[in-house]
Backbone bond lengths (Angstrom), bond angles and torsions (degrees), N, CA, C in turn:
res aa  C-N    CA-C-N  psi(-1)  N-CA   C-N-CA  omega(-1)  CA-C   N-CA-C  phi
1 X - - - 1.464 - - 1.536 109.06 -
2 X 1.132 107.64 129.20 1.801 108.30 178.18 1.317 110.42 -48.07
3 X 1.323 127.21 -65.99 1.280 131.02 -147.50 1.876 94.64 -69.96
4 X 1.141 104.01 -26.23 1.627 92.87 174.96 1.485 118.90 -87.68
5 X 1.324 121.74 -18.07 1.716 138.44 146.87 1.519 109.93 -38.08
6 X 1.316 119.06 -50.06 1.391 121.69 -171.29 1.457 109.22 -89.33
7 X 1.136 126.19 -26.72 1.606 133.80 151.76 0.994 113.85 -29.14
8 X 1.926 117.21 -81.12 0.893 130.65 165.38 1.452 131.41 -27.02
9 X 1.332 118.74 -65.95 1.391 140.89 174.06 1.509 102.26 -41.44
10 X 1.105 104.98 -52.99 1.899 99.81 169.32 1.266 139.83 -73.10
11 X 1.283 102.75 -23.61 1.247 98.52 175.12 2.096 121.68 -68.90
12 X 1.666 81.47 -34.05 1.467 92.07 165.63 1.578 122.30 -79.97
13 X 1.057 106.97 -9.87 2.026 104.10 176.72 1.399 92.67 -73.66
14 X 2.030 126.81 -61.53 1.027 139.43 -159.01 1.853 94.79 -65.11
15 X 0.755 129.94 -40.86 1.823 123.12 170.02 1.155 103.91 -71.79
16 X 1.234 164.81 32.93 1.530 172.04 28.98 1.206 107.26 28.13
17 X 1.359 115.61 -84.50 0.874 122.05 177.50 1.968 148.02 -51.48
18 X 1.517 95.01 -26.60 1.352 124.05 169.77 1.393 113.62 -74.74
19 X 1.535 108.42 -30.97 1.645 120.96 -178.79 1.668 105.37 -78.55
20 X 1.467 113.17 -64.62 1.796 108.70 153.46 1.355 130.56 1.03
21 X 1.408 98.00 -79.22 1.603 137.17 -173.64 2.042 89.84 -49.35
22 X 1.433 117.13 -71.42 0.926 140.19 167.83 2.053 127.50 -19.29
23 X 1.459 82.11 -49.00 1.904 101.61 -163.99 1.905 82.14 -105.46
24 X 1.320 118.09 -5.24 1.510 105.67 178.36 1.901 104.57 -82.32
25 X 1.402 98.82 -47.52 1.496 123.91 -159.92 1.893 89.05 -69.37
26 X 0.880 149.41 -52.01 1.481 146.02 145.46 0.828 123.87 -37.61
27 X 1.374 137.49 -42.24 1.384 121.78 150.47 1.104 141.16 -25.15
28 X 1.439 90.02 -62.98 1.935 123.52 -163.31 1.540 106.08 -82.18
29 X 1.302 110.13 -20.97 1.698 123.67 -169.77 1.786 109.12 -68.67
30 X 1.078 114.30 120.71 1.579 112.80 169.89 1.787 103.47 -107.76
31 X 1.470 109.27 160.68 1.430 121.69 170.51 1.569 108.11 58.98
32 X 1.526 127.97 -101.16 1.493 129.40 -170.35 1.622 102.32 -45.52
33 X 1.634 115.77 -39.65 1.983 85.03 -150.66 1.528 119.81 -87.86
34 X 0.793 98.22 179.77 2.003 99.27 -154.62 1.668 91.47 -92.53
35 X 1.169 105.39 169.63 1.531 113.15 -177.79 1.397 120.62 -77.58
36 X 1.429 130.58 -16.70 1.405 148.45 127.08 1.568 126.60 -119.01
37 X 1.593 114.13 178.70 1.051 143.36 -170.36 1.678 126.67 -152.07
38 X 1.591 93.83 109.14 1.264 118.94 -171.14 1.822 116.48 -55.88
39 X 1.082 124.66 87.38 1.796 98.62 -174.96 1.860 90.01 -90.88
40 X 2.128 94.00 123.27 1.159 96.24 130.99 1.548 126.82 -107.58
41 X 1.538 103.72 153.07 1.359 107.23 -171.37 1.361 107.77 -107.60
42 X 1.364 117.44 123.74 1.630 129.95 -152.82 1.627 99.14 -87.72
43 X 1.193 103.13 83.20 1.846 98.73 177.23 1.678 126.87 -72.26
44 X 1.626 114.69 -2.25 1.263 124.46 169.33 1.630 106.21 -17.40
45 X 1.543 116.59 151.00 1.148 127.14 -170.29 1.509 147.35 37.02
46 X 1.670 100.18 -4.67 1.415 125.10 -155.78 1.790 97.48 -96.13
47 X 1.065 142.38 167.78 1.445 140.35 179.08 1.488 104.02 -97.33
48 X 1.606 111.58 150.42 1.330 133.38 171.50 1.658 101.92 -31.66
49 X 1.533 117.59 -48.02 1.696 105.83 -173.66 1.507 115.14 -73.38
50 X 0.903 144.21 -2.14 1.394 158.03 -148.78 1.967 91.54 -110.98
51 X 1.258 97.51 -43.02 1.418 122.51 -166.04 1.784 100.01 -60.39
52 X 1.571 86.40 -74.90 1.586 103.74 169.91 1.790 123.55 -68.12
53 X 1.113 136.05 40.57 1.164 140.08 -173.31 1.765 89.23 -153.15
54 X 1.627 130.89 -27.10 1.092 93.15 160.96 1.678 116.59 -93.82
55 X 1.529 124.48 -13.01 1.346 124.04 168.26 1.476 109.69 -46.73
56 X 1.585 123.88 -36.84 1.520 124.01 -156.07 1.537 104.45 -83.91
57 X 1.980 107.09 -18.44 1.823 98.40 166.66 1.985 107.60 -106.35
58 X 1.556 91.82 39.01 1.822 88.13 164.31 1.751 116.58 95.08
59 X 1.568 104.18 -12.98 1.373 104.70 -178.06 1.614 106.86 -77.52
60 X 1.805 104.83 137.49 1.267 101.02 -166.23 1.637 119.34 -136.13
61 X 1.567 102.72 0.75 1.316 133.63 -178.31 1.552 107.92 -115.72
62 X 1.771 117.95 103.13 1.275 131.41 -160.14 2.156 100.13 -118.34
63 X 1.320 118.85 140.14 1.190 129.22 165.09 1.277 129.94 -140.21
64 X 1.553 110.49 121.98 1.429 121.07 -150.78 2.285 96.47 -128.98
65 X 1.470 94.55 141.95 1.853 92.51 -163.64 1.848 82.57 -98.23
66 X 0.787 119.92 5.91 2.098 106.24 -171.53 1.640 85.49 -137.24
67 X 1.794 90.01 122.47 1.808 96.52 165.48 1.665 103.50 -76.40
68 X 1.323 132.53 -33.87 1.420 108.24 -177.52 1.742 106.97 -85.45
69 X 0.900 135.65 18.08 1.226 133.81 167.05 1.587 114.58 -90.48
70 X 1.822 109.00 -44.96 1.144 101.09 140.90 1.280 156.00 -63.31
71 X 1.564 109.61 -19.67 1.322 106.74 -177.84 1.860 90.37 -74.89
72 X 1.125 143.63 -10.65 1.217 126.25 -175.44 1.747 107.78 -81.31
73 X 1.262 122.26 -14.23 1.702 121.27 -159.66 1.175 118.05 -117.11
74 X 1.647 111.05 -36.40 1.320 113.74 167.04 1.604 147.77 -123.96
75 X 1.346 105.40 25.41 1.630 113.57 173.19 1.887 97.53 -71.12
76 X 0.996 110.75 -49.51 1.652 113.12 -168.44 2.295 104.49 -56.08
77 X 2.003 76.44 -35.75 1.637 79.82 -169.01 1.603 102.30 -50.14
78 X 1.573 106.55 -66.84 1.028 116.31 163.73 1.024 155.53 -5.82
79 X 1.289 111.16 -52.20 1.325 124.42 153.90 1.259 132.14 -46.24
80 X 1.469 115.20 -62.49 1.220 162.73 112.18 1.823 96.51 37.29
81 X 1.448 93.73 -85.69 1.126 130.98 -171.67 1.985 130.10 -96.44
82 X 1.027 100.72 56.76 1.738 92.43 -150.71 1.415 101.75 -55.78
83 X 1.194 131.38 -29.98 1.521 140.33 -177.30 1.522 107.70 -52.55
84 X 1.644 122.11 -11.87 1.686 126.97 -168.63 1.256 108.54 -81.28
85 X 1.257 128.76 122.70 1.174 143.94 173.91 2.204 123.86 -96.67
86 X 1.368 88.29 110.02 1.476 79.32 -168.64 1.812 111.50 -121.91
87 X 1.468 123.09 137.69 0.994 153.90 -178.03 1.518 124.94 -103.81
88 X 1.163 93.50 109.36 1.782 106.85 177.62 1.496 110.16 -72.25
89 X 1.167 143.07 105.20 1.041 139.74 -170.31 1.486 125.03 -111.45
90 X 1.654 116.99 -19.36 1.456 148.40 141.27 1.533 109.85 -25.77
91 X 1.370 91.21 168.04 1.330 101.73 175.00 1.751 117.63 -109.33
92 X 1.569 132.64 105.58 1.206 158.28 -47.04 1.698 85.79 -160.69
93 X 1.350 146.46 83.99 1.845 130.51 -179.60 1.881 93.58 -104.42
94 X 1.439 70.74 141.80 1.789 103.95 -175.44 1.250 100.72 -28.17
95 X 1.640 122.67 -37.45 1.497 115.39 -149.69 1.613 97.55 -111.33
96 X 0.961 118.65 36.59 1.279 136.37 162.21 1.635 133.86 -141.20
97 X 1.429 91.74 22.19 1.415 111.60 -176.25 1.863 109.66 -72.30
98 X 1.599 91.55 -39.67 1.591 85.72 -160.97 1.369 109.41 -73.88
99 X 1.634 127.74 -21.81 1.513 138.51 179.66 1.661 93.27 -69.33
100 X 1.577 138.18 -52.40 1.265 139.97 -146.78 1.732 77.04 -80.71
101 X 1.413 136.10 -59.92 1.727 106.86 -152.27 1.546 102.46 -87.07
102 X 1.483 121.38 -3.38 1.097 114.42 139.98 1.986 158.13 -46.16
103 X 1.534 85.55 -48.62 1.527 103.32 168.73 1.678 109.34 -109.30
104 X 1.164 136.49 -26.63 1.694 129.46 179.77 1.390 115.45 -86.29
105 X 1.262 113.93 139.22 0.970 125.37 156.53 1.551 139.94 -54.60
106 X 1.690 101.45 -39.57 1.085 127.77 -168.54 1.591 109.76 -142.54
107 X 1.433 126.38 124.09 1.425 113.96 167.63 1.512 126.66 -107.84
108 X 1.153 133.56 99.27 1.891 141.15 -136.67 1.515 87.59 -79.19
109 X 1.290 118.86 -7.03 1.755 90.09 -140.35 2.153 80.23 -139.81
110 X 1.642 118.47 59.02 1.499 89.42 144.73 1.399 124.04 -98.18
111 X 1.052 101.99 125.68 1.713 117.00 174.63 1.299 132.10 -98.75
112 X 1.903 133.40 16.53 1.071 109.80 172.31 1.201 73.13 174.00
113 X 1.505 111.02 165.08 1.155 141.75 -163.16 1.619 119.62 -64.33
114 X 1.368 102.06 -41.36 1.279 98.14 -173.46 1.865 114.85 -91.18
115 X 1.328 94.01 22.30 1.427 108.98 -174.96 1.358 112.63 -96.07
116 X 1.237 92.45 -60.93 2.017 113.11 138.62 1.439 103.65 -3.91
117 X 1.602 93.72 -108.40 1.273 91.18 -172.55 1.433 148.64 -61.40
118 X 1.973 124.68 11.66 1.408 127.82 149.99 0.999 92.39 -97.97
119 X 1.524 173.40 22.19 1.067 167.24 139.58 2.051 110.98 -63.89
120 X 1.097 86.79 -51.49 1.490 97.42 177.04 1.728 102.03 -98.01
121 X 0.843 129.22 25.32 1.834 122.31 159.05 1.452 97.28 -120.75
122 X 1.845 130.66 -25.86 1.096 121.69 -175.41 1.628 117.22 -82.62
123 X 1.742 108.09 -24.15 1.825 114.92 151.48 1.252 124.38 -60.69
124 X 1.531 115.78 -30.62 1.220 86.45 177.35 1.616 105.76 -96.29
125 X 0.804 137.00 -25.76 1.471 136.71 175.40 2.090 111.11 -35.38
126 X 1.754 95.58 -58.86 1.127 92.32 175.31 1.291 133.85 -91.11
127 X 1.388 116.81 -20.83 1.398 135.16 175.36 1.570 121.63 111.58
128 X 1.643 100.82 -16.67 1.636 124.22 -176.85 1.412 94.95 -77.91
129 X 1.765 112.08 114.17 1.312 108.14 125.84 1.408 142.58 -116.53
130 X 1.376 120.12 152.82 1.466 108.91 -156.34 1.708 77.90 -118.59
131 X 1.407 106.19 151.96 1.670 108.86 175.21 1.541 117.31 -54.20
132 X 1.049 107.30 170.21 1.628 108.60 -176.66 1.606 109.36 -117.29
133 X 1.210 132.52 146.41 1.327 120.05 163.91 1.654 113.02 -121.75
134 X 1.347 145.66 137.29 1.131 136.11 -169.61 1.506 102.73 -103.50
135 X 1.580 103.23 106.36 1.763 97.37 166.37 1.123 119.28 -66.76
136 X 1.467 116.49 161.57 1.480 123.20 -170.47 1.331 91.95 -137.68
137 X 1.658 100.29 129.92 1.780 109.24 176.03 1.734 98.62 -83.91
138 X 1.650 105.57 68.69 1.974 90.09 177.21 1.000 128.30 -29.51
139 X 1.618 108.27 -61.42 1.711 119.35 -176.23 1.667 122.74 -69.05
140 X 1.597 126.13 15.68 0.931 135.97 177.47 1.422 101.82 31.29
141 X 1.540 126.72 75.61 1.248 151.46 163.09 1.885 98.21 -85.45
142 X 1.381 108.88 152.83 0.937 118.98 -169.04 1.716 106.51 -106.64
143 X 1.656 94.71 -31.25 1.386 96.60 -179.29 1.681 119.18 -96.19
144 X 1.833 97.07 16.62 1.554 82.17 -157.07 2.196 88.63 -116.92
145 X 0.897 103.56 169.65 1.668 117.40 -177.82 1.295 122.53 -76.24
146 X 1.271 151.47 126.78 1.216 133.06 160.94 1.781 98.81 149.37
147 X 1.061 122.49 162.95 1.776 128.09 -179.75 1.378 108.46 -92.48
148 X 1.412 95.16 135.40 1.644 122.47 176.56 1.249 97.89 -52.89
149 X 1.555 104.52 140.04 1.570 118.66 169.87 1.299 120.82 -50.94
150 X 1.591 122.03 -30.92 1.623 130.95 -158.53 2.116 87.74 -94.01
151 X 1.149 112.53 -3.66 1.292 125.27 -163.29 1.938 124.04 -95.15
152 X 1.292 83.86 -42.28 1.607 119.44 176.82 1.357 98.15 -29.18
153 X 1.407 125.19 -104.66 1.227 142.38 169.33 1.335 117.61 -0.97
154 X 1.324 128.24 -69.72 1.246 144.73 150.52 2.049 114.24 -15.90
155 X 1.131 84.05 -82.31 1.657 111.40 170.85 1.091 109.29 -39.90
156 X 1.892 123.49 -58.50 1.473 100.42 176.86 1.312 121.21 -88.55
157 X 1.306 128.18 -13.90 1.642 123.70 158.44 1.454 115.36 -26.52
158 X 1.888 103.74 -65.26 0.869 96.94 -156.06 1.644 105.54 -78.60
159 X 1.257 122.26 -22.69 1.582 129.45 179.90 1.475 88.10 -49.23
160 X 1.412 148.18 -52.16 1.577 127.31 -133.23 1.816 86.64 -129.52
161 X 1.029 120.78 -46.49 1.846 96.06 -179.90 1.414 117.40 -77.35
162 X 1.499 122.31 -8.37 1.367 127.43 176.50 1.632 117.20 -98.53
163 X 0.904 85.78 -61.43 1.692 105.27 -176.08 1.630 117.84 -85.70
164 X 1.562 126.64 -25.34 1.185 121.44 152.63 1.746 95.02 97.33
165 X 1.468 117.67 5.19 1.047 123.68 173.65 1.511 124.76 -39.44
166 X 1.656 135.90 109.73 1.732 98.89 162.16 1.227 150.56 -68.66
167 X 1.189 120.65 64.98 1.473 118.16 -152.34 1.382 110.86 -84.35
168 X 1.582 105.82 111.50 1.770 95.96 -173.61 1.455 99.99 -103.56
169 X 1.210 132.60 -5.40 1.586 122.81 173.29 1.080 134.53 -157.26
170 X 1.448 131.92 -144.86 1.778 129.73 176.46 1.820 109.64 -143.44
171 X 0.718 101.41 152.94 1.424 125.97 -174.20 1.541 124.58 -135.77
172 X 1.457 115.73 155.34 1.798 107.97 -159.90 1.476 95.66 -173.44
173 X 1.588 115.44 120.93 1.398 132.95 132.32 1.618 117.18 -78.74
174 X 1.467 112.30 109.61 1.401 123.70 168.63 1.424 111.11 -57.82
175 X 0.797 138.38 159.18 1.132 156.80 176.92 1.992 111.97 -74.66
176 X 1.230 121.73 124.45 1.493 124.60 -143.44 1.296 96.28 -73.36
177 X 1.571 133.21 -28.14 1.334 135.21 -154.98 1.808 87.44 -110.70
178 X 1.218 147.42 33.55 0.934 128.30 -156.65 1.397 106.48 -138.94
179 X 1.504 137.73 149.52 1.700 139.67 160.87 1.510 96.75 -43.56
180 X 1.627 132.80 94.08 1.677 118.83 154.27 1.608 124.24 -21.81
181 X 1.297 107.32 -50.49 1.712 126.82 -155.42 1.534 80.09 -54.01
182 X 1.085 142.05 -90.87 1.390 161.70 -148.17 1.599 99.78 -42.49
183 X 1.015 116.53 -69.18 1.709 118.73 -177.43 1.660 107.03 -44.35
184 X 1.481 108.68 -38.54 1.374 121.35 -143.59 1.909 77.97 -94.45
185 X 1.198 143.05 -35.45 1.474 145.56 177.92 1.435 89.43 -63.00
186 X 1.247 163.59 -86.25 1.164 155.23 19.28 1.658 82.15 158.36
187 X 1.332 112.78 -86.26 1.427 163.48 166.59 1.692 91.80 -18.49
188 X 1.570 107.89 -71.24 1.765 123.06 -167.66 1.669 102.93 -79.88
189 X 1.217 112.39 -26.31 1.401 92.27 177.80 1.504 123.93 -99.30
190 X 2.020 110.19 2.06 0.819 97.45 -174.79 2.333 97.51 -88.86
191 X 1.498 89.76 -22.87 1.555 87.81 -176.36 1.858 103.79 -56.76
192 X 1.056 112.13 -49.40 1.362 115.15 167.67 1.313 148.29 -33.73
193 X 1.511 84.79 -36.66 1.533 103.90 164.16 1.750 124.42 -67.36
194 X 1.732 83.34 -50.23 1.476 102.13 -174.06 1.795 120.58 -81.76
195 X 1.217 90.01 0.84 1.372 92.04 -174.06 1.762 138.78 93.27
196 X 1.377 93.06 15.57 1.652 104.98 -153.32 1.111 89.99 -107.00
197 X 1.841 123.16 138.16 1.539 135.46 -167.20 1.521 103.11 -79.89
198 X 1.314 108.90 -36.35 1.864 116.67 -156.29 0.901 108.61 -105.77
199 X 1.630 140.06 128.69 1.127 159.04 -135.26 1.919 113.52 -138.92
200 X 0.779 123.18 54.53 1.896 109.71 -152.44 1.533 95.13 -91.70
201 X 1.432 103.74 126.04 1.860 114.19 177.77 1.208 106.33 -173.25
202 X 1.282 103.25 160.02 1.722 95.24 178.95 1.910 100.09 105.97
203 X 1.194 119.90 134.75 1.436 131.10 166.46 1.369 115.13 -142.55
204 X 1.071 137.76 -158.98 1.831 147.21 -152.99 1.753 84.76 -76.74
205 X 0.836 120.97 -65.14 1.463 112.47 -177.46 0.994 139.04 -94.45
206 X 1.337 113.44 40.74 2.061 120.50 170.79 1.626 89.34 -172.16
207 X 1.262 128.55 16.69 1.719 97.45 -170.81 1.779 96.37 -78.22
208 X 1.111 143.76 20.95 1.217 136.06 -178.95 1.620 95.28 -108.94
209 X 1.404 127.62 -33.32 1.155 114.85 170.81 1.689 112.45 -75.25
210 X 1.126 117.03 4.33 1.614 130.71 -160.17 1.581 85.93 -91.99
211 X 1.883 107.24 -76.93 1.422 96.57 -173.07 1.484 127.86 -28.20
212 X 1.489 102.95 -58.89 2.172 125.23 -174.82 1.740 93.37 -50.12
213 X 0.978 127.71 -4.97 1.280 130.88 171.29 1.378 124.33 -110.53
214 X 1.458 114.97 -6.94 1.673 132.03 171.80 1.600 103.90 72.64
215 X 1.693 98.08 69.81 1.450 112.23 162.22 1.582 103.22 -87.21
216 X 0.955 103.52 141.24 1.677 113.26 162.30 1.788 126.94 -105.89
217 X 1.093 82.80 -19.17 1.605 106.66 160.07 1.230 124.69 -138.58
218 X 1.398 118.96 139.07 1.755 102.60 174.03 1.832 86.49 -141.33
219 X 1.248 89.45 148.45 1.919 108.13 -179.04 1.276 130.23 -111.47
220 X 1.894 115.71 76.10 1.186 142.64 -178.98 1.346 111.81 -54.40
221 X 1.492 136.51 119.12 1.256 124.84 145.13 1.386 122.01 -117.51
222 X 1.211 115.29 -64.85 1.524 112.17 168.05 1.500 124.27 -20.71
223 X 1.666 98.11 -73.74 1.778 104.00 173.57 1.562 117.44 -29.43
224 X 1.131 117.75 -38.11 1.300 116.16 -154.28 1.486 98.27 -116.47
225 X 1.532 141.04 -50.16 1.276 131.83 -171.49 1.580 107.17 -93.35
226 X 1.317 118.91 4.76 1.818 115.76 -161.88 1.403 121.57 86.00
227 X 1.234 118.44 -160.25 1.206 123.75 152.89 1.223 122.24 -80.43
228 X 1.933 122.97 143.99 1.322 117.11 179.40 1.895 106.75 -65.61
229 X 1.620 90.03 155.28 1.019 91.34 172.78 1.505 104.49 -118.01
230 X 1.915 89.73 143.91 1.338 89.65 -160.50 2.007 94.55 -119.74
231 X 1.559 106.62 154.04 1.474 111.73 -168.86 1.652 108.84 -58.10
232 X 1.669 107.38 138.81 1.007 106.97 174.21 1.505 125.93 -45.22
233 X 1.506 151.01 136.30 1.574 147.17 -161.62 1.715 95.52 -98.34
């Protein structure tokens, strides 16, 4: 069908283009930015073909915020594809732990302690571990998820000498009303400090200020799939 040809066709120009944008901002970057940059492309809400039209121009690093939304799109991908790398980037409930270290690769988003601990009884149970990333509530929002900055330290001690956690990095939603740059400084120097390789920040509209700040990942969706589409009301 045409109109789904031209769907298609865009979604892959706009993943072109995001990668550009991407290999420009590394270039141009002195001091903070890292020597690459991970694009995951946040396929939340979007359909399995959307999915597969950006795999068919090479994209191979996928991030989805609902484990049963994923379990509907990508075990087959998966298969499919063993080289696909997928990232939970959502926000993560206990009772969906055993499907998430089941199907992800990667989980962006542990935020609290007791996440920790079914996270690390559900590795060892199955034997799967997928890396860990520790969000950080930068903007010390009250309503929002993730561990206090003065907290961090603490948190991953105990995540990796107690619990056996892999936690290779940090992750951060800035705050919507807020300067990005600052959270995202915040963000790189605290991984820096601590020693952590992976950096995840940055979305459709600042991940270029994300890199100049030494993102190692940044998590595109819009740019690249459009706007979600949401069910007719």
């Amino acid at each position: 069908m045409d109109s789904h040809q031209n769907a298609d066709g865009a979604v892959a120009a706009r993943l072109r283009e995001v990668r550009r944008r991407i290999a420009e901002s590394l270039a141009s970057a002195v001091g903070e930015a890292p020597l690459s940059t991970t694009l995951v492309a946040v396929s939340k809400t979007h359909p399995v073909e959307a999915v597969e039209e950006a795999l068919a121009v090479g994209q191979r690093v996928f991030g989805e915020n609902r484990v049963q939304e994923a379990k509907s799109k990508f075990p087959d991908l998966k298969a499919r594809f063993p080289d696909l790398e997928l990232h939970l980037i959502g926000p993560l409930q206990t009772n969906k732990v055993k499907d998430a270290v089941a199907l992800f690769d990667v989980i962006q988003t542990l935020d609290r302690p007791k996440l920790a601990e079914a996270l690390a009884d559900e590795m060892a149970k199955s034997g799967r571990r997928p890396r860990c990333l520790i969000e950080v509530n930068t903007g010390e929002e009250p309503q929002k998820a993730g561990i206090a900055p003065a907290d961090v330290e603490s948190f991953l001690a105990d995540c990796r000498n107690r619990l056996g956690l892999p936690v290779t990095g940090l992750m951060c939603i800035p705050p919507v009303d807020e300067e990005p740059a600052m959270h995202f400084a915040l963000l790189s120097d605290m991984a820096r400090r601590l020693g952590l390789a992976e950096i995840s920040m940055g979305m459709s509209g600042d991940y270029e200020t994300a890199i100049r700040f030494g993102a190692t990942h940044v998590r595109v969706g819009t740019a690249i799939f459009g706007s979600r589409p949401y069910p007719a009301g």
